[in-house]
DRENLUMSE-321337 format. One record per residue (C-alpha): residue number from 1; residue in three letters; x, y, z. Coordinates in Angstrom, 1 decimal, always signed. Example, Ala and Ser with C-alpha at 12.3 -4.5 7.8 and 13.67 -1.06 7.14 Angstrom:
BEGIN
{n 1, res Ala, east +12.3, north -4.5, up +7.8}
{n 2, res Ser, east +13.7, north -1.1, up +7.1}
***
This chain:
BEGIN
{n 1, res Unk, east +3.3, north -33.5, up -4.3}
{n 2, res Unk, east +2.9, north -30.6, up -1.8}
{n 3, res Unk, east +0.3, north -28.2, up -1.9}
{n 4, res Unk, east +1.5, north -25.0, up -3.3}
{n 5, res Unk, east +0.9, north -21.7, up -1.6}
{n 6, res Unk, east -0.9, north -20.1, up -3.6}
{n 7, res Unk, east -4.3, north -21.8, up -2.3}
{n 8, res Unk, east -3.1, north -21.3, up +1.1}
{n 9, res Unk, east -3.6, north -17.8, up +0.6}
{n 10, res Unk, east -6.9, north -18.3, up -1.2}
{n 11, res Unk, east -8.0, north -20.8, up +1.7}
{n 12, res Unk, east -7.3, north -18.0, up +4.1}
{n 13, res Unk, east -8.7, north -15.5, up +2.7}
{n 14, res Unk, east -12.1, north -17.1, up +2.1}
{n 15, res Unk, east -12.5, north -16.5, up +5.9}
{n 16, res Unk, east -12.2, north -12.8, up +5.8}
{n 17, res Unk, east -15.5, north -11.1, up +5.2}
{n 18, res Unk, east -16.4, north -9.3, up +2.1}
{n 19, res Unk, east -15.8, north -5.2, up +2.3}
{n 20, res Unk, east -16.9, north -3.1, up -0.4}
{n 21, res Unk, east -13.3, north -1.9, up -1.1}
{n 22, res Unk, east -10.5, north -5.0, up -1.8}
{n 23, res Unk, east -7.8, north -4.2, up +0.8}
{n 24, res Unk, east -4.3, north -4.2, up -0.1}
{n 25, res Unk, east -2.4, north -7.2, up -0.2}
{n 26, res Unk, east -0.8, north -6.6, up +3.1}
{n 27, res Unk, east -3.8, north -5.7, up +5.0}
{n 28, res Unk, east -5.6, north -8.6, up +4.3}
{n 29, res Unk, east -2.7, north -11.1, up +4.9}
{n 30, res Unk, east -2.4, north -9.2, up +8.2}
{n 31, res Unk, east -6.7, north -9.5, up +8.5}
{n 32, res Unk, east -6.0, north -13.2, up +7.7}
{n 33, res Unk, east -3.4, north -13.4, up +10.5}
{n 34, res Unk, east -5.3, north -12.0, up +13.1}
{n 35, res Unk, east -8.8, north -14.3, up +12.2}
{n 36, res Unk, east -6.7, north -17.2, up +12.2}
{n 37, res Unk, east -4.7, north -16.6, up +15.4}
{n 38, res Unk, east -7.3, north -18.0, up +17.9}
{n 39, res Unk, east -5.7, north -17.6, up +21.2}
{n 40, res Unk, east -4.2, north -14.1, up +20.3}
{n 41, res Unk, east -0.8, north -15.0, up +21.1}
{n 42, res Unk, east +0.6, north -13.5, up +18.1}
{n 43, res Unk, east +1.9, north -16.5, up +16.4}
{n 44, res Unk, east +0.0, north -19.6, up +14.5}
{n 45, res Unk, east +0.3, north -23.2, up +15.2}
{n 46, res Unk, east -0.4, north -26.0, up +12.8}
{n 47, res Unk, east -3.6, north -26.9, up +14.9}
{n 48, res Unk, east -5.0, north -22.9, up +14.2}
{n 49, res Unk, east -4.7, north -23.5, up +10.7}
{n 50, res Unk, east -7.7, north -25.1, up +8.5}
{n 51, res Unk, east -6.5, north -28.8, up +7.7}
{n 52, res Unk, east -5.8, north -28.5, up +4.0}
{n 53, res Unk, east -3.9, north -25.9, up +5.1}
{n 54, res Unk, east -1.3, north -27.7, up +7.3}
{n 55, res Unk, east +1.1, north -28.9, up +4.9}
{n 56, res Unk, east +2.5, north -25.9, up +4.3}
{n 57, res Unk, east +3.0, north -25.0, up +7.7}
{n 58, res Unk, east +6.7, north -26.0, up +7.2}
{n 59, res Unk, east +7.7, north -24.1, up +4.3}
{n 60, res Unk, east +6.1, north -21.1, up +5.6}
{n 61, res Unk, east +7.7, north -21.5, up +9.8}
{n 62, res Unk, east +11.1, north -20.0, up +8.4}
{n 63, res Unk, east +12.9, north -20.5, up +11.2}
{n 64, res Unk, east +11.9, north -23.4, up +12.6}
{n 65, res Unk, east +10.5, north -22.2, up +15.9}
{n 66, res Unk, east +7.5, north -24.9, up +15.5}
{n 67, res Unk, east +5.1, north -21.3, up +14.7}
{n 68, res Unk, east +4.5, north -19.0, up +12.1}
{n 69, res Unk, east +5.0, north -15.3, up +13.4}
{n 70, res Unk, east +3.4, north -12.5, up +11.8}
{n 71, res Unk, east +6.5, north -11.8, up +9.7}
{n 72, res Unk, east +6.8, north -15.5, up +8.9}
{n 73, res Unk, east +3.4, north -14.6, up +7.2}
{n 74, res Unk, east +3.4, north -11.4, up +5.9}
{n 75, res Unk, east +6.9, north -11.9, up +4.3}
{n 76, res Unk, east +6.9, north -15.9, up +2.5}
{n 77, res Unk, east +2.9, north -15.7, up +2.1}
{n 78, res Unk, east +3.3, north -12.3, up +0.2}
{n 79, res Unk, east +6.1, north -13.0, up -1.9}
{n 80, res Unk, east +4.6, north -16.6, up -3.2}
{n 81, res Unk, east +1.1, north -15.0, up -4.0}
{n 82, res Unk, east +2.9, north -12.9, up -6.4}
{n 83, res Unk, east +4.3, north -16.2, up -8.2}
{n 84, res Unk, east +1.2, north -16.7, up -10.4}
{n 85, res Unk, east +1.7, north -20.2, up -9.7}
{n 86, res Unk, east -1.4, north -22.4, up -10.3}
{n 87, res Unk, east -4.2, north -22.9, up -8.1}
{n 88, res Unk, east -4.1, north -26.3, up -6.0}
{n 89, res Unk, east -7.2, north -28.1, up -6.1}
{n 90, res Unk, east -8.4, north -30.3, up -3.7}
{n 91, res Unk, east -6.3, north -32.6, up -1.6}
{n 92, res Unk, east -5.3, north -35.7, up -3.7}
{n 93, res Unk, east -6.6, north -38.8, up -3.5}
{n 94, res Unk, east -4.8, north -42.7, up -2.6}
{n 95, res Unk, east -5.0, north -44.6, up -5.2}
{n 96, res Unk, east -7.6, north -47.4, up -5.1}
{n 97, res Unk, east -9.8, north -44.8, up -3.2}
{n 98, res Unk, east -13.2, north -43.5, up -5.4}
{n 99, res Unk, east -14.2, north -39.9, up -4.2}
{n 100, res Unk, east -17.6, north -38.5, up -4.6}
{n 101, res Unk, east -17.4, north -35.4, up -3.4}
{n 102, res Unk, east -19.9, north -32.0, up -2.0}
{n 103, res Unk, east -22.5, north -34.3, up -1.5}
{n 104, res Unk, east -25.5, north -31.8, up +0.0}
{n 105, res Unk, east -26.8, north -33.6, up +3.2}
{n 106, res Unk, east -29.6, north -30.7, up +4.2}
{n 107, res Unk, east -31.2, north -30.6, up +0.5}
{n 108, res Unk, east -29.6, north -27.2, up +0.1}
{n 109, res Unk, east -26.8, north -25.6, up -1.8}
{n 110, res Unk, east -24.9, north -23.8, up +1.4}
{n 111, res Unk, east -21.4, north -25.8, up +0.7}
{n 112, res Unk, east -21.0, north -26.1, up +3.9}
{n 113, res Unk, east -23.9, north -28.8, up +4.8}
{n 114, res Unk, east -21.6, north -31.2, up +2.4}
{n 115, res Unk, east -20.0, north -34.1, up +3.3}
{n 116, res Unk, east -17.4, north -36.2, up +0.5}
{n 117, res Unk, east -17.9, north -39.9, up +0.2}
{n 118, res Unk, east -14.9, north -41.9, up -0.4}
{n 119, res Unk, east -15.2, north -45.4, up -1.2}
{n 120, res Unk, east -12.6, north -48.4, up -2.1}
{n 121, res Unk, east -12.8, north -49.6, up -5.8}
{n 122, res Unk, east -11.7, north -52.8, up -4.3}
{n 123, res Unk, east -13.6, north -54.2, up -1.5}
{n 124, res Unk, east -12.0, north -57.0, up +0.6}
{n 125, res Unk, east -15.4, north -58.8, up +1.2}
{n 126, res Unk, east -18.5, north -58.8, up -0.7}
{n 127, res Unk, east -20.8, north -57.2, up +2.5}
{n 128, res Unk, east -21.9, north -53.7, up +3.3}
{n 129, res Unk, east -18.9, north -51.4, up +4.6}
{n 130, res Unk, east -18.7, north -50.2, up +7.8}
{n 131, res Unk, east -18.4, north -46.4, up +7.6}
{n 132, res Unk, east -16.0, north -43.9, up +9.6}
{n 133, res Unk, east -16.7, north -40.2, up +9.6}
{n 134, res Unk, east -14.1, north -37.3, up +10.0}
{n 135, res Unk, east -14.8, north -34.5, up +11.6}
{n 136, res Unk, east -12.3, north -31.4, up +11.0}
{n 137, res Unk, east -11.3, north -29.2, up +14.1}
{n 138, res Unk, east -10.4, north -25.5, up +13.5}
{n 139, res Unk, east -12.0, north -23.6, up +17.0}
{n 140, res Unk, east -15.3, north -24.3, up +14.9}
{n 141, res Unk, east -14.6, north -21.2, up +13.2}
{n 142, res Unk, east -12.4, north -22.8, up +10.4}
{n 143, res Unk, east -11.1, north -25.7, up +8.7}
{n 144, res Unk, east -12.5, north -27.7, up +5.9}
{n 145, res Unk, east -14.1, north -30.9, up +5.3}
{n 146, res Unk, east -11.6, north -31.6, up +2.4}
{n 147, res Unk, east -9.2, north -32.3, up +4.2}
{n 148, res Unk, east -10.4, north -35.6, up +5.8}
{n 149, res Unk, east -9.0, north -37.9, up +3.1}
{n 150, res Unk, east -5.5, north -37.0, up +4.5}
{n 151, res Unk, east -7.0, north -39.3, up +8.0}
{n 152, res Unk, east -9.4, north -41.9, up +5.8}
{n 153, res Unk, east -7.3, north -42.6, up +3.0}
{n 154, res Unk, east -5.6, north -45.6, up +4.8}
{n 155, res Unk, east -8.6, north -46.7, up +6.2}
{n 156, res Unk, east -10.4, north -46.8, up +2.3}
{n 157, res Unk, east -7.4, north -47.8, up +1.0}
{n 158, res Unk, east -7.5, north -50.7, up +2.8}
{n 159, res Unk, east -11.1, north -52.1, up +1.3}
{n 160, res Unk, east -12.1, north -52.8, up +4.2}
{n 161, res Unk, east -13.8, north -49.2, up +5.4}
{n 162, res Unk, east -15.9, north -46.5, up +3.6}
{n 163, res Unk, east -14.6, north -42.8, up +4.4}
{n 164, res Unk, east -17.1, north -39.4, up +4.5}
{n 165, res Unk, east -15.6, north -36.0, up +6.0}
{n 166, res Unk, east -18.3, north -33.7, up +6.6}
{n 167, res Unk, east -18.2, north -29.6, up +6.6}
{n 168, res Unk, east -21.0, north -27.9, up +9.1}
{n 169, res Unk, east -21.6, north -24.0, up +9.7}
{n 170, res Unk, east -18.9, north -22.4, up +11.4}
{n 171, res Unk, east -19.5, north -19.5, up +13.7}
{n 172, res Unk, east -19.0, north -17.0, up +11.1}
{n 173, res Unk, east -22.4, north -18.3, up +10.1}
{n 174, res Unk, east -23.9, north -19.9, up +12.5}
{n 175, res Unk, east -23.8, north -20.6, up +16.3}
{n 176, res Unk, east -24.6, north -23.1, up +18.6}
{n 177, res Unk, east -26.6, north -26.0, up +17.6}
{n 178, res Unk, east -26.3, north -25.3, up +14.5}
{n 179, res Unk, east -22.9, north -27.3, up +14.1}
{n 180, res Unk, east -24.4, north -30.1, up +16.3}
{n 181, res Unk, east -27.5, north -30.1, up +13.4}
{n 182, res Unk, east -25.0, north -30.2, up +10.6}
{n 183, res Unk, east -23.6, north -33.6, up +12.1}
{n 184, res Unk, east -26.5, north -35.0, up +13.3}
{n 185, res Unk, east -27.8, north -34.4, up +9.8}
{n 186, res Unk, east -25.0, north -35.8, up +7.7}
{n 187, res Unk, east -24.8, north -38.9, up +10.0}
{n 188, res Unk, east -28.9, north -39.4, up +8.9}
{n 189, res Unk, east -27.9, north -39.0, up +5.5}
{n 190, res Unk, east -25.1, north -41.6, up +5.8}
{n 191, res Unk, east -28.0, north -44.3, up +7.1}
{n 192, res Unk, east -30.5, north -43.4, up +4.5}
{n 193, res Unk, east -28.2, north -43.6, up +1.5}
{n 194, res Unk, east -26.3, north -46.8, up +3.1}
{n 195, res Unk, east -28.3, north -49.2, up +0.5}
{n 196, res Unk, east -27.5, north -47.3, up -2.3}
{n 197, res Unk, east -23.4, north -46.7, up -1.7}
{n 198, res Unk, east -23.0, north -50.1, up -0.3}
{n 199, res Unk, east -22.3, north -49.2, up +3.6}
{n 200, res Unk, east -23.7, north -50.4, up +6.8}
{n 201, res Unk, east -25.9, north -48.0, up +8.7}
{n 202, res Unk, east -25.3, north -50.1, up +12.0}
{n 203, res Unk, east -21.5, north -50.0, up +11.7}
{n 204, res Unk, east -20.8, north -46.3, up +12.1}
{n 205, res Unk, east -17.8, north -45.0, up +13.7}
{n 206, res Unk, east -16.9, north -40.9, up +14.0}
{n 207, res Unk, east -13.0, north -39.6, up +14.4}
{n 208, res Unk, east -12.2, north -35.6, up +15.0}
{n 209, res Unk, east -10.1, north -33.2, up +16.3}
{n 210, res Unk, east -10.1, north -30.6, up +18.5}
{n 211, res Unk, east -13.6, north -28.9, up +18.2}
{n 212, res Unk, east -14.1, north -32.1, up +15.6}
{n 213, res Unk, east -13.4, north -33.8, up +19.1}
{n 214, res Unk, east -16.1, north -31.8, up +20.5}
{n 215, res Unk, east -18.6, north -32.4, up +17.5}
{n 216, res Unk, east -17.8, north -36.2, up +17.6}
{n 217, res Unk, east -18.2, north -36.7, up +21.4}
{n 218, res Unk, east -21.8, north -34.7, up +20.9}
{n 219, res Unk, east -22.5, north -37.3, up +18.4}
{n 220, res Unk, east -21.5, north -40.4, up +20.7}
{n 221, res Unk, east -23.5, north -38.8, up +23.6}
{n 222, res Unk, east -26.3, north -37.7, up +22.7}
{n 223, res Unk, east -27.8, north -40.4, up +20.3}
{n 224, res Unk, east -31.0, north -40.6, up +22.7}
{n 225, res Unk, east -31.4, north -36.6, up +22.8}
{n 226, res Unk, east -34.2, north -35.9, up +20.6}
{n 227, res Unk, east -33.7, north -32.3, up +21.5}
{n 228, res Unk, east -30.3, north -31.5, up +19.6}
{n 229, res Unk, east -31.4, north -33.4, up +16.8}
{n 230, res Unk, east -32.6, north -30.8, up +14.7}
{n 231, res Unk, east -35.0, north -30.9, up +11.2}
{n 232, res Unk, east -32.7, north -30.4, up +8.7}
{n 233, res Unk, east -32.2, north -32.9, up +5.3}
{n 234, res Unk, east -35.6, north -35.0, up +4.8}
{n 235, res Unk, east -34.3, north -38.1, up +6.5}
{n 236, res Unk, east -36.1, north -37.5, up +9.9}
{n 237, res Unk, east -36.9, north -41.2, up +10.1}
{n 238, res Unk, east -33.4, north -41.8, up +10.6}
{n 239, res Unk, east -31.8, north -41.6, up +13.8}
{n 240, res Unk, east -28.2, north -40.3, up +14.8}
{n 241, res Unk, east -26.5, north -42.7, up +16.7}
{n 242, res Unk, east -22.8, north -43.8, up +16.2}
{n 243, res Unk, east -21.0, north -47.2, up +17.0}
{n 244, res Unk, east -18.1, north -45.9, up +18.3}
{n 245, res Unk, east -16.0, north -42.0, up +18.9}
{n 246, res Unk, east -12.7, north -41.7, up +18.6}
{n 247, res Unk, east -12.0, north -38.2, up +20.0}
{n 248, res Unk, east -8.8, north -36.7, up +19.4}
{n 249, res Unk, east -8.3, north -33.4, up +22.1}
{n 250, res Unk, east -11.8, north -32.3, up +21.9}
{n 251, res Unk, east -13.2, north -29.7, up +24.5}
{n 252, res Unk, east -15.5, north -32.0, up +26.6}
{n 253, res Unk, east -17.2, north -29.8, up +29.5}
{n 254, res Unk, east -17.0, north -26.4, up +29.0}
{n 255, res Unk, east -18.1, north -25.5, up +32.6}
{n 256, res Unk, east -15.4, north -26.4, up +33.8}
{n 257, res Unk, east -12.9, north -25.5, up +30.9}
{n 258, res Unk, east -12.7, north -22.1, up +32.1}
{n 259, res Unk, east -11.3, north -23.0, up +35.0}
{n 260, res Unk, east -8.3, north -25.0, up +33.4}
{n 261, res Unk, east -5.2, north -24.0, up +32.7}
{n 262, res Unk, east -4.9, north -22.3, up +28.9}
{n 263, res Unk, east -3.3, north -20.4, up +27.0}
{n 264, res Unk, east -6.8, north -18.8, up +25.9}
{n 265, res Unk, east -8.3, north -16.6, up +28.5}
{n 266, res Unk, east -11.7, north -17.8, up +29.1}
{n 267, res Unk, east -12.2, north -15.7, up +32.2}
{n 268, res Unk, east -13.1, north -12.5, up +29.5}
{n 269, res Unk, east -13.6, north -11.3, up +26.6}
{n 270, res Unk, east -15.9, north -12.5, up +23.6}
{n 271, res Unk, east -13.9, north -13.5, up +20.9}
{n 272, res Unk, east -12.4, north -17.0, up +21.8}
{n 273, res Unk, east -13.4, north -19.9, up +20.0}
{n 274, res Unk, east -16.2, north -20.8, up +22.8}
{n 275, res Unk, east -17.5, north -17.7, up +23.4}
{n 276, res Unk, east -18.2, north -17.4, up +19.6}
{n 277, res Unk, east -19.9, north -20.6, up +19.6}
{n 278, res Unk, east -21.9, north -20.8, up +22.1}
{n 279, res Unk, east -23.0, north -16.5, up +21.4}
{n 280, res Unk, east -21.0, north -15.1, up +24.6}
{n 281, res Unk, east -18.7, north -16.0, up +27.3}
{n 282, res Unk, east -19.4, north -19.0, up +29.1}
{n 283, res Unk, east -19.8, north -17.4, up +32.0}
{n 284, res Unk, east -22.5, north -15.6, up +30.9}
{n 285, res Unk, east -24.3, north -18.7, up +28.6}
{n 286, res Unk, east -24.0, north -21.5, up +31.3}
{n 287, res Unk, east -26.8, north -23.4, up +30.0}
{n 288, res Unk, east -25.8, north -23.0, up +26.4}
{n 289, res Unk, east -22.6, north -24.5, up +27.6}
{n 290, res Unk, east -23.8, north -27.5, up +29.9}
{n 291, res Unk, east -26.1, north -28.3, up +26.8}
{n 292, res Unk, east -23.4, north -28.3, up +24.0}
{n 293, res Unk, east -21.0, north -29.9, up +26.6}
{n 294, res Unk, east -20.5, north -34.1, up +26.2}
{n 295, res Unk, east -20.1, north -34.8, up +29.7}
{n 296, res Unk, east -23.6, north -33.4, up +30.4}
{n 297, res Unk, east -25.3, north -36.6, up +28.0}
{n 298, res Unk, east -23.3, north -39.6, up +29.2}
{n 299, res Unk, east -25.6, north -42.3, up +29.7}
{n 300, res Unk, east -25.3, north -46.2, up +29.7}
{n 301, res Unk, east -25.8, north -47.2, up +26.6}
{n 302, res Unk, east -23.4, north -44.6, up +24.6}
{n 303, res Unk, east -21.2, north -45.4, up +21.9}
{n 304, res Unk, east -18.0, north -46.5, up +22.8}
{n 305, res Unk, east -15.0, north -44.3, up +23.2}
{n 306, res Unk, east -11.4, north -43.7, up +22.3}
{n 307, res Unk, east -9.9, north -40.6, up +23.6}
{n 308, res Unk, east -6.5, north -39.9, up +22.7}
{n 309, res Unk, east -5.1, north -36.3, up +24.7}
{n 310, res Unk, east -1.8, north -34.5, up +25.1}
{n 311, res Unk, east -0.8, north -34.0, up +28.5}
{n 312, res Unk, east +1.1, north -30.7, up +28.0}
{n 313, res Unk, east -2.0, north -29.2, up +25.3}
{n 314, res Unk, east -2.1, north -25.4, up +26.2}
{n 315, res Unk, east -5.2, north -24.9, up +24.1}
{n 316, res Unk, east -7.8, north -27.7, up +25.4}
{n 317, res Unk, east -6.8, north -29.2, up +28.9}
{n 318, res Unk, east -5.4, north -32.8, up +29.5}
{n 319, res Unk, east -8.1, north -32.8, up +31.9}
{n 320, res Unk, east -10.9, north -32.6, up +29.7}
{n 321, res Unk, east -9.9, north -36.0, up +28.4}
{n 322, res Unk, east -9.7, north -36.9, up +31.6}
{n 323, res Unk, east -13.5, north -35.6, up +33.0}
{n 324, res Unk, east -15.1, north -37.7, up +29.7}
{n 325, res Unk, east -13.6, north -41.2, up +30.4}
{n 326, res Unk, east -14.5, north -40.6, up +34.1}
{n 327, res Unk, east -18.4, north -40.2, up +33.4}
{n 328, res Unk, east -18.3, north -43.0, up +30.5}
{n 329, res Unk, east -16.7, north -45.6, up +32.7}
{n 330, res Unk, east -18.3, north -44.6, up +35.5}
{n 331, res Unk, east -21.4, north -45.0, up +33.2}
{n 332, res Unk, east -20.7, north -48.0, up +32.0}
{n 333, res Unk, east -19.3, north -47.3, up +28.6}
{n 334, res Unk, east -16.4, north -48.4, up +27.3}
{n 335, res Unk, east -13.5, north -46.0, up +27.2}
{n 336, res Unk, east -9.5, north -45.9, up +26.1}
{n 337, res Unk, east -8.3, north -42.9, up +27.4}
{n 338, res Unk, east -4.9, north -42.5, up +25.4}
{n 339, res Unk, east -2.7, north -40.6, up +27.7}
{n 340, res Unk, east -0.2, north -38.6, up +25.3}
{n 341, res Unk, east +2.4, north -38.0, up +27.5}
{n 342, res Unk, east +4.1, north -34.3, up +26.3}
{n 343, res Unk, east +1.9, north -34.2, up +23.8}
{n 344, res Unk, east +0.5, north -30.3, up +23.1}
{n 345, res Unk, east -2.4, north -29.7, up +21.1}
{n 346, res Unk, east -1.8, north -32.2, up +18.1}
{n 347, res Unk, east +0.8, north -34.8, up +17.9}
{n 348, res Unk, east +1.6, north -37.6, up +15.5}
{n 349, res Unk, east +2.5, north -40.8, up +16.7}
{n 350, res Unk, east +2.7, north -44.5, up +15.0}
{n 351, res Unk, east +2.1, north -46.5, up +17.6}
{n 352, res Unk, east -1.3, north -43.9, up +18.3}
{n 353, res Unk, east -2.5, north -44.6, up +14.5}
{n 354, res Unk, east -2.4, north -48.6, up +14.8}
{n 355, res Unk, east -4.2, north -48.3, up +18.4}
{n 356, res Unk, east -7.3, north -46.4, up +16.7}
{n 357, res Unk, east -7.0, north -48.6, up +14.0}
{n 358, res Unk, east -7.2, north -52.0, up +16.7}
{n 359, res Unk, east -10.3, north -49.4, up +18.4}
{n 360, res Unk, east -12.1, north -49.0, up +14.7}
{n 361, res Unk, east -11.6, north -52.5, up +14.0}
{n 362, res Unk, east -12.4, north -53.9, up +17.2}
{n 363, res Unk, east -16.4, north -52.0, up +16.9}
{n 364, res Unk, east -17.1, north -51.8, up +13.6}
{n 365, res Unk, east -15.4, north -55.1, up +11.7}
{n 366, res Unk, east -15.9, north -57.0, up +15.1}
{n 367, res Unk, east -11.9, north -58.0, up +14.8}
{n 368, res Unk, east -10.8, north -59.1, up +18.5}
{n 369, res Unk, east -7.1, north -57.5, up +19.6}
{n 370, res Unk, east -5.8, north -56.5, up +23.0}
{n 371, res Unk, east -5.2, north -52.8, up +22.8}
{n 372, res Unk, east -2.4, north -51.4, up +24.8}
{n 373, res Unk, east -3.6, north -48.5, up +26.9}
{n 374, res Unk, east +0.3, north -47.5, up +28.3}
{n 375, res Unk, east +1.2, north -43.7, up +27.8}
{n 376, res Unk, east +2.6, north -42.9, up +24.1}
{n 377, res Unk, east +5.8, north -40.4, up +24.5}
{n 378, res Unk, east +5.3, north -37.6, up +22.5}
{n 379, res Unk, east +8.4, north -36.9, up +20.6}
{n 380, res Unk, east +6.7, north -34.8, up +17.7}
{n 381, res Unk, east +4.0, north -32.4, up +18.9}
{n 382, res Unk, east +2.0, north -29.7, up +16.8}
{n 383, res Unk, east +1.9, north -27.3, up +19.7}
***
């Protein structure tokens, strides 16, 4: 069943910050347009929308330009919040899949240091699961962790994996390490509660998009960097290393971002996704930005890669793909770089989903395949 709209609009609006007066209807819808738009182009994709959020982006994209204009928004998102329809709840589950869910990984309450468990009630063999961990995208100023079963279901489904999506500070709260922390954290959480759920700590793989791209790349980097480790949850005697990254789109060196083709203007301003991250333009933060950049930590010995990138993406550069697998395999490490030929910021493709599943099966269940590495045609792109 498709999400209704009604928690669309009360997604979005959990974004806004609080005012002491409640706007009008329109002026918050138009306050929600405007946080969500994060290249300022005047129109929303499906990849500038929070996760849960996406399925909608069809009934709302009226006439069918592949965006949603500020009319598009103002017009179908006011009319159906005056429905009174119910509430959606949280994105459904696959059958055979057991959720345990807002798990608090940094011994706190903030809901955003939780991470959702999801386990098969039928496991294929009678071992410890290998575990793969979503990562949600959203310019790290949105998104949510709920929606991570719509990428693990298959994989839990299956009985063969266990699934956790983990939600970390945004920049509305927080910037730069914090998000880093967060991940870090929940992946020492993950080893420390292995026994107990049935998983195994040394068979850890991590999957995310666009800044979940970024987060997971951090992650498969910078295992040996004691510094962006952080001291949050009580599991310090845990470390953070991952078996394996696959890395859908994620910004990769922001140095050299700017540079790049976009359709976000990196040469000024404050307000686009990195600047907010990283507390100023990039320009101005360099070191900021070499330290929370992947390419700056590749080292022999990293966890292996699988980068999957869309060579017409207006947001994050084909070239960023391009600039991690060069310093992994030059490295050493092994690295698919997926060239998504047409591909924008977010695609969907077939033939991409059973090639990350060969990648996740290949370094966590040890199952030998030949992956094909040939360019995958976009014919269905997000952006």
């Amino acid at each position: 069943m498709k999400p209704c709209l009604p928690a669309f609009l009360l997604i979005c609006l959990s974004f806004a910050a609080p005012a002491q007066q409640s706007p009008a209807p329109a002026e918050r819808l138009a306050r929600m347009f405007t946080q969500l738009d994060a290249n300022r182009d005047g129109k929303l994709s499906k990849e500038e929308l929070p996760e849960r959020m996406r399925p909608n982006f069809e009934r709302l994209d009226t006439d069918k330009d592949g965006f949603i204009s500020k009319a598009e928004h103002l017009a179908v998102a006011a009319g159906r919040a005056s429905t009174g329809r119910p509430q959606q709840g949280p994105r459904p589950v696959p059958a055979g899949v057991e959720a345990r869910l807002d798990l608090p990984y940094a011994e706190n309450e903030n809901p955003r240091q939780k991470l959702d468990l999801y386990l098969p009630k039928e496991r294929k063999a009678d071992k410890p699961l290998p575990v793969i961990v979503f990562i949600h995208g959203g310019g790290w100023r949105n998104g949510d962790k709920a929606g991570g079963i719509g990428n693990l279901g298959r994989f839990v489904a299956s009985g063969d994996y266990a699934g956790v999506s983990v939600g970390y500070r945004l920049t509305g709260e927080a910037q730069w390490p914090a998000q880093i922390h967060d991940c870090k954290a929940a992946i020492r959480w993950i080893k420390a509660h292995a026994e107990e759920h049935g998983l195994d700590a040394t068979k850890i793989g991590v999957w995310g998009t666009s800044a979940g791209g970024h987060l997971v790349s951090m992650l498969g980097t910078s295992g040996d960097v004691k510094e962006l480790e952080g001291t949050l949850g009580k599991h310090l005697d845990q470390d953070s290393q991952v078996t394996c990254v696959a890395n859908y789109y994620g910004p990769e060196n922001f140095i050299t971002m700017v540079r790049q083709p976009s359709t976000i203007d990196r040469s000024q301003g404050r307000d686009y996704p990195e600047a907010l991250l990283l507390g100023g333009p990039v320009p101005e933060r360099e070191a900021v930005a070499r330290e929370a950049s992947p390419v700056t930590h590749v080292s022999a010995g990293d966890a292996a890669f699988f980068t999957a990138h869309g060579t017409k993406d207006p947001v994050v550069p084909y070239a960023q793909g391009e600039e991690i697998h060069a310093a992994l395999t030059k490295a050493g490490v092994p690295s698919i770089l997926q060239e998504m030929t047409n591909g924008g910021h977010g695609f969907r493709s077939e033939e991409l989903d059973g090639r990350l599943k060969q990648f996740f099966d290949l370094h966590l269940r040890g199952v030998e395949s030949q992956i094909e590495t040939e360019p995958i045609v976009v014919t269905e792109s997000r952006k």
